[in-house]
C-alpha positions in Angstrom: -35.9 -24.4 1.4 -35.2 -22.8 -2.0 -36.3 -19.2 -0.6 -34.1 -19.7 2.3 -31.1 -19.9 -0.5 -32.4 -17.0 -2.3 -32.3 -15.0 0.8 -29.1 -16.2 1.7 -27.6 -15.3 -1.8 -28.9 -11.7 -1.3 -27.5 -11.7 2.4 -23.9 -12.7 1.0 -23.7 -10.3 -2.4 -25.1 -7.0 -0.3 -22.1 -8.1 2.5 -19.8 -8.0 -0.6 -21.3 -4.7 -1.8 -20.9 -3.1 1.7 -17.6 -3.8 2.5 -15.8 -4.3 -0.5 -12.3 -4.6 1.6 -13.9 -7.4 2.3 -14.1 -8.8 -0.9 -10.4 -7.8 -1.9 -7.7 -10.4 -1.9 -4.2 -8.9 -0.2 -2.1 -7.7 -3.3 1.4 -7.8 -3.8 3.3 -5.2 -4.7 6.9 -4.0 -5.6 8.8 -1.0 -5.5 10.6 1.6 -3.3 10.0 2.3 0.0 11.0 5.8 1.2 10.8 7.0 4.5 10.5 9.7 6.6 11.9 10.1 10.7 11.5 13.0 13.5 13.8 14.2 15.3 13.9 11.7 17.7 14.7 8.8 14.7 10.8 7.8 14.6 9.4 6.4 11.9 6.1 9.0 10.8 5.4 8.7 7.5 6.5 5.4 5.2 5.0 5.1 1.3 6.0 2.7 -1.9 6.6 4.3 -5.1 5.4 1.2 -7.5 6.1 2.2 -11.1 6.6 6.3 -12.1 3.6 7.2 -10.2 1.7 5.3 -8.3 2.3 6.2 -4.4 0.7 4.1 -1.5 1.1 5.0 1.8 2.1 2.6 4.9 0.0 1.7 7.5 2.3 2.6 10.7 1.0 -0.2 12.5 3.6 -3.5 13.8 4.2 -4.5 10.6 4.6 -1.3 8.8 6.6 0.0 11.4 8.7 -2.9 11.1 8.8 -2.6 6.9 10.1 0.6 7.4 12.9 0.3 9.9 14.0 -2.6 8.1 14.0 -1.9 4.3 14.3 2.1 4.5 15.1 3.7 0.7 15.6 -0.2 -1.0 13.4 -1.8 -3.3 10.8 -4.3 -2.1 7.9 -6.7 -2.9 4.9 -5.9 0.2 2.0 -8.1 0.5 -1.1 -6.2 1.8 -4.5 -5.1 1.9 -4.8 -1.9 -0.4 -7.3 0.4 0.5 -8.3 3.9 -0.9 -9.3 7.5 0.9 -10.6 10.4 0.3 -8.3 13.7 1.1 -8.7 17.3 1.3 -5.7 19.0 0.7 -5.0 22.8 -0.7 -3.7 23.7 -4.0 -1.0 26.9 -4.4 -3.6 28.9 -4.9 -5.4 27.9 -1.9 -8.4 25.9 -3.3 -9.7 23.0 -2.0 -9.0 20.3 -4.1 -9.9 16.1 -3.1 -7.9 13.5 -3.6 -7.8 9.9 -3.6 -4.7 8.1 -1.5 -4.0 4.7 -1.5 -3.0 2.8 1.9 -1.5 -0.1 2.2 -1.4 -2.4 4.9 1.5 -4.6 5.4 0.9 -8.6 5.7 4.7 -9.5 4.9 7.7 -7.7 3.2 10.6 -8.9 1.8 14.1 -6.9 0.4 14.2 -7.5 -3.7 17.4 -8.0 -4.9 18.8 -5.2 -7.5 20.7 -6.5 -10.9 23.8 -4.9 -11.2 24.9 -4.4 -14.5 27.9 -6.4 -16.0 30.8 -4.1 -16.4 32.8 -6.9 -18.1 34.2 -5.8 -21.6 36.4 -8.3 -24.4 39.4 -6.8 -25.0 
């Protein structure tokens, strides 16, 4: 019986090690969502600026799509699975140079209210 744990154990961790999406809780995340439409007003690219830098781009699936129509160019707190990929892309002096993106797939969304500044003044 206590090899049949063992091996179980094993079984379990090298799942883990596999599929480490697997593994990750959904994160939540807040910032600003920009984006961008075709001609015909369609949603075809969405991302969340989080911080100065850090850009992850939307999954366009239902719940993306609907994060994006919704909340377009306002601040907002996404829960989601984060995930990373590999990209080739060309630099200006046409060099191939890889790069990591980070995706983000939407589990729920929700509009983050902005402070505004008292403009009040004692006179």
């Amino acid at each position: 019986m206590k090899h049949y744990l063992i091996i179980a154990g094993i079984i379990l961790s090298s799942l883990c090690l596999l599929n480490p999406v697997m593994a990750q809780a959904p994160q939540t995340l807040t910032g600003t969502l920009s984006v961008e439409k075709n001609d015909s007003d369609a949603v075809v690219k969405a991302t969340l600026t989080v911080g100065e830098e850090t850009v992850y781009q939307i999954v366009l699936d239902d719940n993306g799509k609907k994060l994006a129509a919704a909340l377009a160019d306002k601040t907002v707190e996404v829960t989601g699975a984060v995930s990373k990929k590999e990209v080739e892309t060309k630099d200006d002096d046409d060099n191939t140079v890889k790069t990591t993106e980070l995706w983000l797939t939407v589990k729920s969304f929700k509009a983050v209210e902005e402070k505004q500044e008292s403009t009040d003044s004692d006179e």
